[in-house]
C-alpha positions in Angstrom: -3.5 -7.3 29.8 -0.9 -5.0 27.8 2.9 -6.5 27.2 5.9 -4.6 26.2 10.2 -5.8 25.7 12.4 -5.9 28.3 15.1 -7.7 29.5 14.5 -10.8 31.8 17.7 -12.8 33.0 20.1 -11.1 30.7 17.7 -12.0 27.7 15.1 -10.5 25.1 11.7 -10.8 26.3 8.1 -9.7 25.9 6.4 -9.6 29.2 2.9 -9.5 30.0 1.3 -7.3 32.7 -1.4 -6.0 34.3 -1.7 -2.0 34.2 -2.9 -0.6 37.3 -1.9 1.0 40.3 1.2 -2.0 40.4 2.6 -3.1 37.1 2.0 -7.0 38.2 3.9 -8.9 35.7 1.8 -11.9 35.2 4.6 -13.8 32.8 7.2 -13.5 30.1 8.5 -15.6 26.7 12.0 -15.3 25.4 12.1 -14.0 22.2 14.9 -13.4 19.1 16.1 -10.1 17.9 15.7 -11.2 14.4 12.2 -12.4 14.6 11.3 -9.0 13.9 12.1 -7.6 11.4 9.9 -3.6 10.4 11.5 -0.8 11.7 8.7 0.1 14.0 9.8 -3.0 16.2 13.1 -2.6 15.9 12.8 0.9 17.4 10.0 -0.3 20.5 12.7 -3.1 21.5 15.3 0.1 21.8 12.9 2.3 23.8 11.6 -0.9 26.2 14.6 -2.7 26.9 16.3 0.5 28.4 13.3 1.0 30.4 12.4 -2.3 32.0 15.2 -5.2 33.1 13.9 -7.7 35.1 14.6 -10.7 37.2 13.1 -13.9 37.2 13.9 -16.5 40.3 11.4 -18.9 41.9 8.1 -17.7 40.2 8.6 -13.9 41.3 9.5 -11.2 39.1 12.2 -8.8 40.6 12.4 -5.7 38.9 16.3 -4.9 38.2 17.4 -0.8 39.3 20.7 0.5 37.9 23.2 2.8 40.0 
Protein backbone atom coordinates (compact mmCIF):
# COMPACT_ATOMS: atom_id res chain seq x y z
CA UNK A 1 0.00 0.00 0.00
CA UNK A 2 1.85 3.38 -0.85
CA UNK A 3 0.00 6.95 0.19
CA UNK A 4 0.73 10.36 -1.11
CA UNK A 5 -1.08 14.32 -0.38
CA UNK A 6 -3.79 15.49 -2.20
CA UNK A 7 -6.65 17.26 -1.97
CA UNK A 8 -10.01 15.48 -0.88
CA UNK A 9 -13.22 17.81 -0.52
CA UNK A 10 -11.44 20.99 -0.68
CA UNK A 11 -8.97 19.83 2.16
CA UNK A 12 -5.34 18.51 2.92
CA UNK A 13 -5.12 14.89 2.88
CA UNK A 14 -2.92 11.87 2.78
CA UNK A 15 -4.57 9.10 0.83
CA UNK A 16 -3.84 5.63 0.71
CA UNK A 17 -3.82 3.41 -2.40
CA UNK A 18 -3.19 0.46 -4.02
CA UNK A 19 -0.52 0.77 -7.02
CA UNK A 20 -1.45 -1.31 -9.88
CA UNK A 21 -2.86 -1.19 -13.09
CA UNK A 22 -5.90 1.30 -11.28
CA UNK A 23 -4.78 3.57 -8.52
CA UNK A 24 -7.72 2.16 -6.10
CA UNK A 25 -7.85 4.56 -3.32
CA UNK A 26 -8.56 2.46 -0.41
CA UNK A 27 -9.07 5.60 2.18
CA UNK A 28 -7.90 8.98 3.27
CA UNK A 29 -7.26 11.17 6.78
CA UNK A 30 -7.38 14.90 6.95
CA UNK A 31 -4.43 16.30 7.86
CA UNK A 32 -2.82 20.05 8.94
CA UNK A 33 -0.37 22.08 6.93
CA UNK A 34 1.53 22.81 9.94
CA UNK A 35 1.90 19.35 11.30
CA UNK A 36 4.82 19.15 9.15
CA UNK A 37 7.19 21.03 9.53
CA UNK A 38 11.14 19.79 7.27
CA UNK A 39 11.33 21.18 4.14
CA UNK A 40 11.25 17.88 2.40
CA UNK A 41 7.40 17.65 3.29
CA UNK A 42 6.72 20.98 2.75
CA UNK A 43 7.97 20.54 -0.84
CA UNK A 44 5.94 16.73 -1.49
CA UNK A 45 2.61 18.51 -0.32
CA UNK A 46 3.45 21.22 -3.23
CA UNK A 47 4.25 18.59 -5.87
CA UNK A 48 1.07 16.09 -4.73
CA UNK A 49 -1.59 18.35 -4.16
CA UNK A 50 -1.29 19.84 -7.81
CA UNK A 51 -1.32 16.36 -9.03
CA UNK A 52 -4.15 14.55 -7.34
CA UNK A 53 -7.72 16.37 -6.16
CA UNK A 54 -10.21 14.14 -5.22
CA UNK A 55 -13.80 13.71 -4.30
CA UNK A 56 -15.24 11.89 -1.57
CA UNK A 57 -19.29 11.20 -1.59
CA UNK A 58 -21.01 8.06 -0.36
CA UNK A 59 -17.90 5.76 0.23
CA UNK A 60 -16.48 6.25 -3.46
CA UNK A 61 -13.56 8.22 -4.37
CA UNK A 62 -14.11 10.49 -7.51
CA UNK A 63 -11.09 11.64 -8.97
CA UNK A 64 -11.49 15.63 -9.61
CA UNK A 65 -10.11 16.76 -13.62
CA UNK A 66 -9.55 20.47 -14.24
CA UNK A 67 -10.49 22.32 -17.61
Amino acid sequence: MNWCFAIVNGCLAEIYFDKGKKHKVFGHCYVRLNEYKTKKEQDMIKVDIKRFRFTYRKGKYKEDTKT
